[in-house]
C-alpha angles and dihedrals in degrees: 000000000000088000096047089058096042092053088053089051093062094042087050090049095046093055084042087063092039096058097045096040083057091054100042075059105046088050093047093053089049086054097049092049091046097057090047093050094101095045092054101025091103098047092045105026108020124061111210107286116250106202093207084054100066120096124261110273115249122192089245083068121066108179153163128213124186112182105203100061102035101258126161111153148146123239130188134158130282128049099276088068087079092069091061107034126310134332135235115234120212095346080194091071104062146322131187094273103044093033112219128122097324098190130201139179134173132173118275089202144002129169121237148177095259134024086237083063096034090060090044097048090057109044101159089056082126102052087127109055093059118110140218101265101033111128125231126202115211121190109213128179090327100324144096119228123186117221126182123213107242091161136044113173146136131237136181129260093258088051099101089151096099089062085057121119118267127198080202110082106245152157128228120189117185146182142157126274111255091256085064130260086307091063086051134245147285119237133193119178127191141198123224127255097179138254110334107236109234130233099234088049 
């Protein structure tokens, strides 16, 4: 009697560690696919990005496409724009009409509940990987402006000085290092060409 129930003990204790070892593993795969979702978010979730297949802008949709890395979001003022694409910094210092320092951040990277949110939540993952010379479309009260990238460079996180005014028309683009705000920040700044003439115009 004693070794029948010894012997279900151990059978008891080895499922037991089967089980948890497959769900340490399990978790550990989510994670893990969770963190790479923005690596691998254009190559799984966005398709390339066709400039004459974007809507018409409308002056309800402020947004921001960058075509080598796959990005195609809105941006608006306030913190809480940042849940939900990028956010405009100091709308007073420049915009696409009246020139001026048009800033814009987004997050490099947030964590999220699923890859396919976790992707969505850190759309400027792959700050980095852009290039001098890569264009970026930017909708604007109804209308859809062309930039080219001239400057690619890090700072520090004391470095404020790239949200300062500007009496030259520009576009700066930032995000966090990797390592997070402490680490510092990628910048890209970009200089105007002027409104993009649409298809269906």
């Amino acid at each position: 009697m004693l070794k029948i129930k010894k012997h279900r003990k151990t059978i008891s204790v080895a499922r037991l560690s089967t089980v948890v070892a497959i769900l340490l593993l399990g978790s550990g795969l989510y994670l893990l696919s969770l963190v790479g979702a923005p690596a691998i978010a254009p190559l799984v979730y966005s398709k390339p990005i066709e400039l004459k297949s974007l809507p018409t802008p409308t002056k309800q949709y402020d947004r921001i496409v960058i075509p080598r890395i796959g990005v195609d979001i809105a941006y608006g003022k306030g913190q809480s724009s940042l849940d939900h694409g990028a956010q405009w910094r100091y709308p007073e210092r420049g915009n696409p009409v009246n020139g001026g320092n048009f800033i814009i951040a987004a997050h490099r990277f947030t964590l999220a509940p699923t890859p396919g949110e976790t992707a969505k939540k850190s759309p400027f993952y792959n700050i980095d990987k852009l290039i001098v010379g890569d264009k970026i479309v930017v909708d604007y009260d109804g209308t859809r402006y062309g930039y080219e990238i001239d400057k690619i460079f890090d700072v520090k996180p004391t470095q404020v000085e790239i949200e300062a005014p500007s009496t030259e028309p520009k576009l700066t683009l930032y995000s966090c290092e990797l390592g997070g705000a402490e680490a510092g920040r990628v910048v890209v700044v970009a200089r105007p060409l002027g409104q993009v003439a649409l298809e269906n115009s």
